[in-house]
Residue frames as qw, qx, qy, qz and C-alpha x, y, z in Angstrom:
[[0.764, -0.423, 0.304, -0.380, 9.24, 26.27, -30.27],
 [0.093, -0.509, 0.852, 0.080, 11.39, 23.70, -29.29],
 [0.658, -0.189, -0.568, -0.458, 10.04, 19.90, -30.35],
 [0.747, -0.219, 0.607, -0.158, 8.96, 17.12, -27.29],
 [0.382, 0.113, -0.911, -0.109, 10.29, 13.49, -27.84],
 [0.851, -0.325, -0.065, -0.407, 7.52, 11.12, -26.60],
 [0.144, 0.349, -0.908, 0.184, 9.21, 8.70, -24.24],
 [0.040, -0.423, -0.896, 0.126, 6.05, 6.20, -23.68],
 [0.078, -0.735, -0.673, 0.024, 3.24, 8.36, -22.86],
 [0.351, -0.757, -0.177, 0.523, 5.31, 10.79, -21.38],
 [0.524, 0.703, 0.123, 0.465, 5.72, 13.54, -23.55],
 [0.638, -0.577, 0.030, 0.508, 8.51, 15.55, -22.43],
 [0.274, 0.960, -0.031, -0.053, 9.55, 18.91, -23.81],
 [0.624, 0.429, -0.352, 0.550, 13.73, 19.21, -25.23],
 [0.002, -0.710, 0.123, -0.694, 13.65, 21.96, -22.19],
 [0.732, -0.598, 0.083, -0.314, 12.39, 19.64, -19.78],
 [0.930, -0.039, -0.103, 0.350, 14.68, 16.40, -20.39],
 [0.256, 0.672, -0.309, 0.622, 17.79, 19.76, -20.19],
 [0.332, -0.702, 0.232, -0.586, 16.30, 20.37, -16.47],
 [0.846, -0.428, 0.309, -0.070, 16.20, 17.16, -15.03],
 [0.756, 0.215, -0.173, 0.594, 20.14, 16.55, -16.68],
 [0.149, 0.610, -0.390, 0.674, 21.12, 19.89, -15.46],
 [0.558, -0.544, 0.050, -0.625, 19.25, 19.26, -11.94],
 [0.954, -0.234, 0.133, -0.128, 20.14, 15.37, -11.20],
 [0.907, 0.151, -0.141, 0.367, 23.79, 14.45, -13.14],
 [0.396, -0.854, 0.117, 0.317, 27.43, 15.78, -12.87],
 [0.534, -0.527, 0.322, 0.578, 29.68, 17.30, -14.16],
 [0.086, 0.192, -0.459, -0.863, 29.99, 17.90, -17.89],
 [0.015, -0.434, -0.859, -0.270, 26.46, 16.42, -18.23],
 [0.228, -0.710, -0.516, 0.421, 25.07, 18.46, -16.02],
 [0.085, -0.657, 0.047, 0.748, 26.68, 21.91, -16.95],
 [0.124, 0.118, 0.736, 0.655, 26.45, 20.91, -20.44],
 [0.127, 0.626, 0.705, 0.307, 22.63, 20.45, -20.02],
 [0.077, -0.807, -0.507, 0.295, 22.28, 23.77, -17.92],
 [0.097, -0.373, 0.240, 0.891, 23.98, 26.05, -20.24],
 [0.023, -0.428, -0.733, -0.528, 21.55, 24.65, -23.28],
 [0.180, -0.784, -0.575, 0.149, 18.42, 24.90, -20.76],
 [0.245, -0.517, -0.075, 0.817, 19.42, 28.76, -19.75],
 [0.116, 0.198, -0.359, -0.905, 19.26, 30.09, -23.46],
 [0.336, -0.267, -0.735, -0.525, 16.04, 28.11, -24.47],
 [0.264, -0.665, -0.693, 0.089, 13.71, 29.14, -21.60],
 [0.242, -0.684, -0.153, -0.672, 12.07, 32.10, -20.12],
 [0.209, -0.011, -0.741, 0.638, 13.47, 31.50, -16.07],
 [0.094, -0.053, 0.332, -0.937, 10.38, 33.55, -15.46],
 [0.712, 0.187, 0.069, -0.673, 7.67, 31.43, -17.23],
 [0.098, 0.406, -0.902, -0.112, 8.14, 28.18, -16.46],
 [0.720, -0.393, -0.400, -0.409, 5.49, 25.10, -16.17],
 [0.544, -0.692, 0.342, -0.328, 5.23, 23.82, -12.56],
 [0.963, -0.263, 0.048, 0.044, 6.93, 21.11, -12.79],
 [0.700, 0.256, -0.134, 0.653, 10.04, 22.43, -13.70],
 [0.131, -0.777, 0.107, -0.607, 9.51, 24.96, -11.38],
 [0.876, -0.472, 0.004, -0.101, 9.52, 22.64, -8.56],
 [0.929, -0.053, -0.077, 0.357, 12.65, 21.49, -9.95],
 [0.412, 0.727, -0.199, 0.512, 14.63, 24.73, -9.45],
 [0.605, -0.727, 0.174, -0.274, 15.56, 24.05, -5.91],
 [0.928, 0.023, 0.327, 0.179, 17.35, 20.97, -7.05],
 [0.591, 0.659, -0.019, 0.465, 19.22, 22.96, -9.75],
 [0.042, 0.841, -0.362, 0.400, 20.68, 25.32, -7.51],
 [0.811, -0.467, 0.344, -0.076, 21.61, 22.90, -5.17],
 [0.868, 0.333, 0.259, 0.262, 23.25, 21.04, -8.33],
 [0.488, 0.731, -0.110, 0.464, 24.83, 24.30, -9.64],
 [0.303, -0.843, 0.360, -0.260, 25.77, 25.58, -6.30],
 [0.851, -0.330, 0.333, 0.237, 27.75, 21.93, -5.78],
 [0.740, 0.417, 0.286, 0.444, 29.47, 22.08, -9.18],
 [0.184, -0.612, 0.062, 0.766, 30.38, 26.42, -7.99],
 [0.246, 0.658, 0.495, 0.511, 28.47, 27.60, -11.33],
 [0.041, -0.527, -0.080, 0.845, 28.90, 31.71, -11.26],
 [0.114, 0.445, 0.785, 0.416, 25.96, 32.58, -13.44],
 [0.288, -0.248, 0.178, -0.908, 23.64, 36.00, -12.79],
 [0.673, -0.270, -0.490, -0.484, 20.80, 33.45, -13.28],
 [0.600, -0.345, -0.693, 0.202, 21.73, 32.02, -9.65],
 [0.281, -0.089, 0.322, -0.900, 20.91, 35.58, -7.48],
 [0.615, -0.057, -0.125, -0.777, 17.37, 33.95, -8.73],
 [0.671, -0.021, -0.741, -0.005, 18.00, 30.68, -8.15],
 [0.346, -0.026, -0.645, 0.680, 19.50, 31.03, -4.62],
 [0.388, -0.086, 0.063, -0.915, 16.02, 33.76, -3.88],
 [0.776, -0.187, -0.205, -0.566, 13.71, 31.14, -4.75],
 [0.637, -0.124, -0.747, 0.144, 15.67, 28.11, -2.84],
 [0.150, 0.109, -0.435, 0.881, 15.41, 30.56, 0.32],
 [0.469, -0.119, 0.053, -0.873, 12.19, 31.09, 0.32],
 [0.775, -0.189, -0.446, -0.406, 11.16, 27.83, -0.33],
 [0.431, -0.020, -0.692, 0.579, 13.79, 26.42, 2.83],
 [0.246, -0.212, 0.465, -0.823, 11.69, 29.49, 5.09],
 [0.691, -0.167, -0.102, -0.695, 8.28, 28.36, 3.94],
 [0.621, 0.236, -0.723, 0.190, 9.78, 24.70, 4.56],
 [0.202, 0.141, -0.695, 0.676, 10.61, 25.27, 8.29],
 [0.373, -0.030, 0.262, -0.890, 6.87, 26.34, 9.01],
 [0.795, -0.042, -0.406, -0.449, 5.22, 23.28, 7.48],
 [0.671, 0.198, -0.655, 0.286, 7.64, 20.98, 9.16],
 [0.065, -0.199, 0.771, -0.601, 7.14, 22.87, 12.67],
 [0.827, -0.075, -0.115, -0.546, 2.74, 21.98, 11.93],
 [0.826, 0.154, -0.527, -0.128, 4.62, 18.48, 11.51],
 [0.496, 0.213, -0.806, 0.243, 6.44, 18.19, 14.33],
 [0.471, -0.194, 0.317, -0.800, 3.64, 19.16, 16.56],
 [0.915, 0.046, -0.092, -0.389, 0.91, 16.27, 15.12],
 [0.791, 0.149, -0.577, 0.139, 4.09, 13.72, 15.51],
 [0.108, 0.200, -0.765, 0.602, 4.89, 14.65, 18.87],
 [0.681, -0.069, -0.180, -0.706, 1.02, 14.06, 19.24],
 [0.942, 0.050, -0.250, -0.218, 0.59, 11.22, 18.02],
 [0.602, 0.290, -0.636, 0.387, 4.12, 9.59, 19.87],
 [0.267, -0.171, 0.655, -0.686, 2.55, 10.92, 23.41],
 [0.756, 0.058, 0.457, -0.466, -0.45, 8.20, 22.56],
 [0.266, -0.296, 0.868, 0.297, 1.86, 5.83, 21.10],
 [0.724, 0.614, 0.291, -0.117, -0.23, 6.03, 17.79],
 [0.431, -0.242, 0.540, 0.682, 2.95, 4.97, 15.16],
 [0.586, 0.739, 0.147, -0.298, 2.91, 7.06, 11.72],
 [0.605, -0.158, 0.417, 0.660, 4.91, 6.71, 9.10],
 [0.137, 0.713, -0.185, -0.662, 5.79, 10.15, 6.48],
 [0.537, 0.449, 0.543, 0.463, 5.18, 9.63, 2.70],
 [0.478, 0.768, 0.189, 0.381, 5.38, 11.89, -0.28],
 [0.241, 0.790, -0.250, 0.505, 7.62, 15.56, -0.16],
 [0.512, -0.672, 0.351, -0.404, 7.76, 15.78, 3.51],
 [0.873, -0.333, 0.339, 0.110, 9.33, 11.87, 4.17],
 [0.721, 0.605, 0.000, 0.338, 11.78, 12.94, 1.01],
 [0.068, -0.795, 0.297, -0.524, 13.07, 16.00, 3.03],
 [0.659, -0.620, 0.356, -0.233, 13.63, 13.56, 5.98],
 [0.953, -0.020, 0.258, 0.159, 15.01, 10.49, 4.34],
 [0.677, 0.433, 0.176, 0.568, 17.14, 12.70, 1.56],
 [0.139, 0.954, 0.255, -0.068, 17.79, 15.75, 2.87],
 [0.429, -0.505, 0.472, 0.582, 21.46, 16.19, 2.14],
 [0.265, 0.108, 0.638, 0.715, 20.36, 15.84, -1.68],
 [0.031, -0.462, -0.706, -0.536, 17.24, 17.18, -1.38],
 [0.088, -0.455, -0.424, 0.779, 16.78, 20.28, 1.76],
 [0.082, 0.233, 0.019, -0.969, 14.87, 22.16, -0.19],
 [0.173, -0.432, -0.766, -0.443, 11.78, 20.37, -2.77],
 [0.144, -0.205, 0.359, -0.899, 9.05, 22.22, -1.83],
 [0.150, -0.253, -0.947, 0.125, 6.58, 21.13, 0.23],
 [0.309, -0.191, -0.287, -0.886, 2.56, 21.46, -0.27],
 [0.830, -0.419, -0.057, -0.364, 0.90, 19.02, 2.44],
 [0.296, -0.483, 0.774, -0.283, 1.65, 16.67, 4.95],
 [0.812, 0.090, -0.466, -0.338, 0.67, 12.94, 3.68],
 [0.160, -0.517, 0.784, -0.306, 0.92, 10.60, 6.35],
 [0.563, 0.195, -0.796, 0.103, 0.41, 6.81, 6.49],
 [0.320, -0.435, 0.592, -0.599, -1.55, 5.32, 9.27],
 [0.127, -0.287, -0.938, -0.145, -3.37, 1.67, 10.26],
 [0.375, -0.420, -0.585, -0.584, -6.65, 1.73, 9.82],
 [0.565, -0.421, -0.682, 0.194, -7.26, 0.70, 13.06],
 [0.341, -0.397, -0.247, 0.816, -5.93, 4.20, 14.71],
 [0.035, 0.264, 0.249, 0.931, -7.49, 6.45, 12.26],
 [0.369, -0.811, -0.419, -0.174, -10.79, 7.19, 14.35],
 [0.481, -0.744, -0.141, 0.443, -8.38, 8.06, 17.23],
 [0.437, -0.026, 0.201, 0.876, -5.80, 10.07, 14.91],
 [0.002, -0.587, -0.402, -0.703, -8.73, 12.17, 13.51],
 [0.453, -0.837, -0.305, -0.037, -9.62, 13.09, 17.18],
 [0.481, -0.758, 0.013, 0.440, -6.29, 14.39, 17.99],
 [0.385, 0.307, 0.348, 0.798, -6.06, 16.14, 14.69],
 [0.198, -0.802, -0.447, -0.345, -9.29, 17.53, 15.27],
 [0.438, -0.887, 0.022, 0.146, -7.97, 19.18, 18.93],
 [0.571, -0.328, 0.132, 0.741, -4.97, 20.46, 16.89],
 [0.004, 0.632, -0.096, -0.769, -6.86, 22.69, 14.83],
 [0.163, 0.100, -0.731, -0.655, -7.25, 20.50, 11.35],
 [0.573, 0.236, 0.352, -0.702, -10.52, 20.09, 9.70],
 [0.622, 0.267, 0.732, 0.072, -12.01, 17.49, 7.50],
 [0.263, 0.322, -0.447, -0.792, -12.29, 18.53, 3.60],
 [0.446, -0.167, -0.658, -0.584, -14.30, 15.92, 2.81],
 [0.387, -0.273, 0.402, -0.784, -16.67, 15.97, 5.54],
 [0.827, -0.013, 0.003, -0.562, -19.00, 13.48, 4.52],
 [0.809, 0.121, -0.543, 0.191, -15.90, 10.64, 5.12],
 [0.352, -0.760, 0.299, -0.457, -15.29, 10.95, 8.58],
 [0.544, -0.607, 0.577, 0.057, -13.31, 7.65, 9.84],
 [0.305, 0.477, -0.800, -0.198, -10.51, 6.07, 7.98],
 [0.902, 0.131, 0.240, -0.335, -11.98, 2.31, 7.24],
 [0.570, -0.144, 0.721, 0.368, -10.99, -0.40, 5.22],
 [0.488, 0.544, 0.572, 0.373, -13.46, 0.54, 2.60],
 [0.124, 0.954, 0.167, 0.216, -12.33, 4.40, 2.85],
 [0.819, -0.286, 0.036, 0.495, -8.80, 4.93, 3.05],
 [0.416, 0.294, 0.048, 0.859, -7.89, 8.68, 1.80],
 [0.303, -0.878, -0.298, 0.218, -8.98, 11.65, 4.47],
 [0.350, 0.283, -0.034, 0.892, -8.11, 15.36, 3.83],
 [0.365, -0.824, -0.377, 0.213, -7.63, 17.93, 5.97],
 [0.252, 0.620, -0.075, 0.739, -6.66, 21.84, 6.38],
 [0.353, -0.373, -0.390, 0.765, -5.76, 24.24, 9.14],
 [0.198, 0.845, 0.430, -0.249, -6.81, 27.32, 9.43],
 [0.147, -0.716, 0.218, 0.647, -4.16, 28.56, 7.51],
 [0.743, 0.508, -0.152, -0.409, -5.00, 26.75, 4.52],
 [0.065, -0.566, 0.822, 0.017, -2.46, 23.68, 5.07],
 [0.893, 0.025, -0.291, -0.343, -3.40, 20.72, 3.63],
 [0.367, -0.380, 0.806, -0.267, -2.87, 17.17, 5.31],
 [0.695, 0.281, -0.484, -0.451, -3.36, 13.74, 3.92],
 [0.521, -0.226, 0.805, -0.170, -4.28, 10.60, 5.98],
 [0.681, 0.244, -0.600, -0.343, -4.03, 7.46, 4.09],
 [0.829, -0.363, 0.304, -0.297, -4.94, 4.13, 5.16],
 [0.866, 0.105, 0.449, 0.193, -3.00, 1.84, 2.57],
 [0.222, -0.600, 0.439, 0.631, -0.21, 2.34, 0.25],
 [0.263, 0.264, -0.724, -0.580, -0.35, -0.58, -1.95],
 [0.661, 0.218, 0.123, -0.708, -3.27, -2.84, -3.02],
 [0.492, 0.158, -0.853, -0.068, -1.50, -6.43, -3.57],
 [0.789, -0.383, -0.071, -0.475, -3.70, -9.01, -1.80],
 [0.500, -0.656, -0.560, 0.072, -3.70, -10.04, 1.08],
 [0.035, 0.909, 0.058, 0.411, -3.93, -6.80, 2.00],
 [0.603, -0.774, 0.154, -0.121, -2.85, -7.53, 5.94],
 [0.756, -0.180, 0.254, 0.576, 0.45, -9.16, 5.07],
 [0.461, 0.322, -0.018, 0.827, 1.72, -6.52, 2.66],
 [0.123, -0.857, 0.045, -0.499, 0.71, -3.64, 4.97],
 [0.969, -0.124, -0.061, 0.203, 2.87, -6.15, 7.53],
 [0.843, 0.101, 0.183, 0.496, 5.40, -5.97, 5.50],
 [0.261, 0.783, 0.139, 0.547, 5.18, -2.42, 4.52],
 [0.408, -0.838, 0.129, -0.340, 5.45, -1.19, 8.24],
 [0.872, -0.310, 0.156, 0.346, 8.43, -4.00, 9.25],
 [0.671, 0.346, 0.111, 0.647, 10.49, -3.02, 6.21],
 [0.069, -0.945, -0.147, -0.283, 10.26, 0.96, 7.58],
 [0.682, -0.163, -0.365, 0.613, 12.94, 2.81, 8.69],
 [0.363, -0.770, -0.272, 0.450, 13.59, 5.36, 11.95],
 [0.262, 0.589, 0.034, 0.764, 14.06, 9.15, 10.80],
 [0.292, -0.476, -0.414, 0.719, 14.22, 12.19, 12.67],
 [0.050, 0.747, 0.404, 0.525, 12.06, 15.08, 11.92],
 [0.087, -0.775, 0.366, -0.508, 14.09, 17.73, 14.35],
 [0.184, 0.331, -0.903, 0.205, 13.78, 15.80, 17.41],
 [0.702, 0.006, 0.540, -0.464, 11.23, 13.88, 17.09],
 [0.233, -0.089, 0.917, 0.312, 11.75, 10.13, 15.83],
 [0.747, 0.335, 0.248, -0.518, 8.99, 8.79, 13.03],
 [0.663, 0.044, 0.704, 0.250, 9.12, 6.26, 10.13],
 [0.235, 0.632, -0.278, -0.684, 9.78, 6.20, 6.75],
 [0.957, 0.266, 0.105, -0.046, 9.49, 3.75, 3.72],
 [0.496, -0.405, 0.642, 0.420, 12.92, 2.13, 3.19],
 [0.084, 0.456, -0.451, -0.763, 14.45, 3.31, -0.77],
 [0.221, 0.098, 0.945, 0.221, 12.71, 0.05, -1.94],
 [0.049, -0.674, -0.730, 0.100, 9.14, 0.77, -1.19],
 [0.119, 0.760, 0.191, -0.610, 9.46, 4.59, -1.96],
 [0.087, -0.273, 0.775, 0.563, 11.59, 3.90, -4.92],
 [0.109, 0.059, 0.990, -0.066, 8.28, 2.03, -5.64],
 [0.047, -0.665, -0.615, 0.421, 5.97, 4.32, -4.38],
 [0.036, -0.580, 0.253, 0.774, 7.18, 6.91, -6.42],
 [0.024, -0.121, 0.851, 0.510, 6.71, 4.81, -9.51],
 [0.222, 0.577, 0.702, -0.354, 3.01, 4.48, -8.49],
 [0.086, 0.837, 0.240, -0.484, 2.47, 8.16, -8.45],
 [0.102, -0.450, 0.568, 0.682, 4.35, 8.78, -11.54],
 [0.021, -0.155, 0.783, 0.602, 2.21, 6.66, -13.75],
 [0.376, 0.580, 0.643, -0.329, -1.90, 6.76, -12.46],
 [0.318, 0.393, 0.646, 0.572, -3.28, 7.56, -15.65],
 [0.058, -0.861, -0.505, 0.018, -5.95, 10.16, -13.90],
 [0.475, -0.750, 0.076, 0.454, -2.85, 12.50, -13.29],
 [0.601, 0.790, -0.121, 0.019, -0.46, 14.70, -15.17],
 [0.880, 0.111, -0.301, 0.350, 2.91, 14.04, -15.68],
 [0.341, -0.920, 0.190, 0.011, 5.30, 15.51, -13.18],
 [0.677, 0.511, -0.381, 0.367, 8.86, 15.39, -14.33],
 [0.047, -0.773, 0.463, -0.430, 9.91, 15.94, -10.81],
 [0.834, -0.322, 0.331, -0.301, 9.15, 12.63, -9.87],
 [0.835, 0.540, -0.082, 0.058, 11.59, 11.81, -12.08],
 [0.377, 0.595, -0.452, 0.547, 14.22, 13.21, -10.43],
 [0.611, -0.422, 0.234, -0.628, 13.35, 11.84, -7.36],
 [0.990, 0.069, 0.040, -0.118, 13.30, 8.65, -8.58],
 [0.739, 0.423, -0.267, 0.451, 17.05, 9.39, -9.76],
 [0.211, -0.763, 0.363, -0.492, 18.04, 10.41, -6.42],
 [0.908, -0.279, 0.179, -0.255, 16.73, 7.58, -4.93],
 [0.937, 0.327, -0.007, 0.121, 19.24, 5.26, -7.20],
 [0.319, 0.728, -0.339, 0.503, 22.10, 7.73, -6.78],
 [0.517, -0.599, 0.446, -0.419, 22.06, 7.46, -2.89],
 [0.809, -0.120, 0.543, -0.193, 22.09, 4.10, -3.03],
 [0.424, 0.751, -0.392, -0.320, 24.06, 3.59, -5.92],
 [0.392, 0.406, -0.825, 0.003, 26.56, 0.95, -4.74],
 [0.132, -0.126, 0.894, -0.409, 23.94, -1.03, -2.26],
 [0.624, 0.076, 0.064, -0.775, 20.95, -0.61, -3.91],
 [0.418, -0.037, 0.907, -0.023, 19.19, -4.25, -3.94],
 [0.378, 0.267, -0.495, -0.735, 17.73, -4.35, -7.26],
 [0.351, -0.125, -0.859, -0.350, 16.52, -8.00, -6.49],
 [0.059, -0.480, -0.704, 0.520, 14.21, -7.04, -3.50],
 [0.299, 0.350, -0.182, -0.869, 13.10, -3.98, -6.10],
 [0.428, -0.047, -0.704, -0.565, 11.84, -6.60, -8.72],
 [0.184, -0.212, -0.944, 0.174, 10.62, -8.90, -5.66],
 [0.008, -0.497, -0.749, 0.438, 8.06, -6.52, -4.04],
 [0.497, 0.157, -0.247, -0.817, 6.99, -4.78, -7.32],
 [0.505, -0.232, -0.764, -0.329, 5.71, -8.54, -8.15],
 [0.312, -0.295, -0.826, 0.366, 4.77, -8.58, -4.50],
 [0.015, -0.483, -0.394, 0.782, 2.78, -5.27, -4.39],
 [0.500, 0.236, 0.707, 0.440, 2.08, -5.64, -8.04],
 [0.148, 0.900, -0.080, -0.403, 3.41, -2.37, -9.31],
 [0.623, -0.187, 0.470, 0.596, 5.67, -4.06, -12.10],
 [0.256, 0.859, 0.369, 0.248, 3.78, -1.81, -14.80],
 [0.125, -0.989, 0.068, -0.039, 4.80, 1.64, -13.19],
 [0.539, -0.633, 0.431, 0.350, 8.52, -0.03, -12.37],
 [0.608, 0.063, 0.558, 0.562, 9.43, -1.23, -15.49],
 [0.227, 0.853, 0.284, 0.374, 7.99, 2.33, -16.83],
 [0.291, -0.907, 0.185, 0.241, 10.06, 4.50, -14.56],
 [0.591, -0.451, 0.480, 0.466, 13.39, 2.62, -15.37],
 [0.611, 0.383, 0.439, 0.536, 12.74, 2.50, -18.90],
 [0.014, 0.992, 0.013, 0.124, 12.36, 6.76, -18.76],
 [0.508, -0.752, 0.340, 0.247, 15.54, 6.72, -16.30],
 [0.676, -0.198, 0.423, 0.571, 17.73, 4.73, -18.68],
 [0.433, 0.702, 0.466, 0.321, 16.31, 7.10, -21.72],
 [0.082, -0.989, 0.093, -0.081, 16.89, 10.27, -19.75],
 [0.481, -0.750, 0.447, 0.081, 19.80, 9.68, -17.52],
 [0.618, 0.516, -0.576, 0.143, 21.40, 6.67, -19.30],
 [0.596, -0.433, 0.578, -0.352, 21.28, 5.38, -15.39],
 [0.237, 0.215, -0.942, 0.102, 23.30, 1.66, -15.07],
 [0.815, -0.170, 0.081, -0.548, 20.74, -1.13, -14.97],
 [0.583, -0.086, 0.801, 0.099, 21.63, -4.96, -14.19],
 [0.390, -0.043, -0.703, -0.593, 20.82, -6.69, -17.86],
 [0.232, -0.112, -0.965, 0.041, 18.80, -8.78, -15.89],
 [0.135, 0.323, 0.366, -0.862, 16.43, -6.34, -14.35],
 [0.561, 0.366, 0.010, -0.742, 13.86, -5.18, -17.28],
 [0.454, 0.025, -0.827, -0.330, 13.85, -8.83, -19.02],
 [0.133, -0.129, -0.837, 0.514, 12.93, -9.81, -15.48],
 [0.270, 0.391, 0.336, -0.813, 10.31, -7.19, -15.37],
 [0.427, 0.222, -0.558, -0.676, 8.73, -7.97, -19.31],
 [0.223, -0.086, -0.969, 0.061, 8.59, -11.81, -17.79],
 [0.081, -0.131, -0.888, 0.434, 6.55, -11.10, -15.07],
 [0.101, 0.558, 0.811, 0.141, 2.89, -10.69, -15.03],
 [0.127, -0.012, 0.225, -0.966, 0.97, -7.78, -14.87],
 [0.157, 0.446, 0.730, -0.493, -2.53, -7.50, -13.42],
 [0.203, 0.605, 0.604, 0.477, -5.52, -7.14, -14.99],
 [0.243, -0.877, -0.239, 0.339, -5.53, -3.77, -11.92],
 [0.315, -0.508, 0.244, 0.763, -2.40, -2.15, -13.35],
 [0.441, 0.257, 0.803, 0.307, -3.78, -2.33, -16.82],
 [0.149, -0.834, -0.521, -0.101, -6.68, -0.39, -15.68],
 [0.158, -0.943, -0.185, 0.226, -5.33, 1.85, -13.68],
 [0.494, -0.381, 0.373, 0.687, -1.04, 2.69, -15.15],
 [0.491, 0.784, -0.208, -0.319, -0.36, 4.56, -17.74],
 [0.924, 0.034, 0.372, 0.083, 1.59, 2.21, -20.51],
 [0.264, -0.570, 0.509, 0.589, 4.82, 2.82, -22.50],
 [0.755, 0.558, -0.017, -0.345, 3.94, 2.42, -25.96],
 [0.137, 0.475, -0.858, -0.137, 7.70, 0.64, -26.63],
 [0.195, -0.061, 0.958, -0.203, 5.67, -2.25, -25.43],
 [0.512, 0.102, -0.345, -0.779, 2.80, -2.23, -27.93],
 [0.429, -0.167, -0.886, 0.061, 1.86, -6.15, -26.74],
 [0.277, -0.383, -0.743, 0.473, 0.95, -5.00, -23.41],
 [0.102, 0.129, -0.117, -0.979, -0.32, -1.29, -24.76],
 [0.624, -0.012, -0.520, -0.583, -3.16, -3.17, -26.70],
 [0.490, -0.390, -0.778, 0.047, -4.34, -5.37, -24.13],
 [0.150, -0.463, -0.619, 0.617, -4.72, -2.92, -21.85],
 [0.340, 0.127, -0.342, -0.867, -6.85, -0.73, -24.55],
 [0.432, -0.083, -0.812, -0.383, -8.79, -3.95, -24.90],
 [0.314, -0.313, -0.760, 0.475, -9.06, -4.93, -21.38],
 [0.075, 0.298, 0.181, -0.934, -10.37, -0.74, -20.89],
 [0.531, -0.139, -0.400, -0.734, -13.22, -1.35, -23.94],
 [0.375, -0.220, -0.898, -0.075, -14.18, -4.76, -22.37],
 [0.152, -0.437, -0.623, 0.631, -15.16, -2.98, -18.57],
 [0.257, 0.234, 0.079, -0.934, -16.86, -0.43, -20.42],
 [0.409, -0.008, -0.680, -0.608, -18.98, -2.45, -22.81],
 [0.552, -0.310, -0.768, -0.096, -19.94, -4.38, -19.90],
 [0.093, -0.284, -0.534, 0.791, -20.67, -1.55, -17.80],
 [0.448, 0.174, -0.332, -0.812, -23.14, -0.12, -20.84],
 [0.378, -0.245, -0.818, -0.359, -24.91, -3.81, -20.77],
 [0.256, -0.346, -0.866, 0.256, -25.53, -3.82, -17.02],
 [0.077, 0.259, 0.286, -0.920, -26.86, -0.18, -17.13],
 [0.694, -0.023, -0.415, -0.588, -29.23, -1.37, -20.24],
 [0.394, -0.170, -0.898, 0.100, -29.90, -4.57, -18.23],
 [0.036, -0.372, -0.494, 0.785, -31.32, -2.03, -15.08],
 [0.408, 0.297, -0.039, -0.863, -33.24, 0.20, -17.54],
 [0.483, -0.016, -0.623, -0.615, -35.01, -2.96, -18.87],
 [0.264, -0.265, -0.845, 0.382, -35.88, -4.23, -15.51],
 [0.032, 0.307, 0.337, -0.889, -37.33, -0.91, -14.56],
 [0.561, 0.071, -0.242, -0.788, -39.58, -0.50, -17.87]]
């Protein structure tokens, strides 16, 4: 068995860091890594997250004109995943032409606002729900004209999107999952950055019908979230995702509106953990000024709690160990505090 190199937390098989070089760079990186990767795996037994990424590879090998048997299988499974693709996306463009005939505005997160915002680099990722992004305010009326399209609550016993209840799943009858969310991020005041979140959005097209997306910042961002909740395993495709993002946007990206509304949405924890992975994996061109910037600036006593923490940074590792005994110790007093009230 090959070894894993820990990069922070993230422990990351030789086989994986191959997939997302063979899957995301070019040219002699790339084919370099995907000849290695080829002889040191089993194509047929693979974990899921590098399964995900084999849509991305053939896309990758099929730019670069790799002749390989191993792409009959490649090119089988991007096909299948493009049909199953086309059938989630028509569910989607039903509930958005919906919601746009009672000028209720949504805006598309996770897989499904990737496939709209990237899909020249990225037509194929496959997609496993629909995760949309609404204000609070509309979510009584969205759940009624979900409801007369056929989707049902999963958790039943939350029934309208609130301030103090802000994640609602739902399924068709075919077993399609959906995902209303009320809030992204969770920097106070809440009503200016959700403001800001919906100004800074830009117009896509999902066939032809128009909806919104998060501009590269705020997914770039958003991605970095989901990449580092502590309750979650790692997905290495969000990794390559993340190096898409940077690639597209390569020679405009605005690196100082990145640092500004992690401190403004106060996700510098997860950002300054993605980039440090990216430059490890990819060797991906940072300003110098960028991760000193990001060491400076504070982090919350919330990210602490809730991110998962690069161990290169052992200062901020150990306070947020500390910070994680303190809330427990002093959840154990106030539960003995209750059981001595009661006797």
């Amino acid at each position: 068995m090959n070894p894993s190199k820990k990069l922070g937390l993230y422990w990351l098989s030789r086989e994986q860091k191959l997939l997302l070089k063979a899957s995301v760079l070019e040219g002699k990186d790339a084919l370099g890594a995907w000849e290695t990767w080829k002889e040191s795996v089993d194509i047929e037994n693979l974990d899921s997250g590098s399964n995900i990424l084999l849509c991305q590879l053939y896309r990758n090998l099929s730019a670069h004109r790799v002749e390989d048997f191993h792409m009959a299988r490649l090119k089988g499974i991007f096909k299948r995943n493009w049909y199953a693709n086309q059938l989630l996306v028509k569910k989607l463009q039903t509930i958005l032409q919906s919601l746009e005939s009672s000028d209720i505005p949504v805006m598309l997160l996770g897989d499904v606002a990737f496939l709209a915002g990237y899909e020249e680099d990225y037509p194929c990722h496959p997609l496993y729900q629909i995760n949309l992004l609404v204000h609070t305010a509309s979510g009584e009326k969205v759940l009624e004209l979900l409801a007369q399209l056929g989707w049902k609550q999963i958790n039943k016993s939350k029934s309208i999107l609130t301030e103090q209840n802000l994640l609602i799943q739902l399924q068709d009858k075919f077993g399609t999952r959906l995902q209303l969310q009320g809030h992204l991020f969770w920097a106070l005041p809440q009503d200016y950055t959700e403001k800001q979140l919906w100004a800074n959005a830009i117009s896509t097209q999902i066939g032809d019908t128009k909806t919104l997306i998060l501009n590269p910042t705020d997914l770039f961002l958003h991605l970095c979230m989901k990449s580092f909740y502590r309750n979650t395993n790692v997905e290495i495709n969000l990794l390559a995702d993340a190096m898409i993002i940077l690639k597209a946007g390569e020679k405009d990206f605005n690196w100082i509106e990145l640092v500004s509304q992690a401190q403004r949405y106060r996700v510098i924890l997860p950002l300054r953990n993605m980039l440090t992975l990216l430059q490890e994996l990819f060797e991906v061109s940072i300003p110098q000024w960028v991760l000193p910037a990001l060491h400076q600036a504070p982090v919350s006593h919330h990210e602490l709690m809730k991110y998962r923490i690069l161990v290169s940074r052992k200062k901020t590792f150990l306070k947020s160990i500390l910070l994680r005994i303190v809330y427990f110790l002093k959840a154990k007093s106030r539960i003995f505090d209750y059981k001595l009230k009661l006797s």
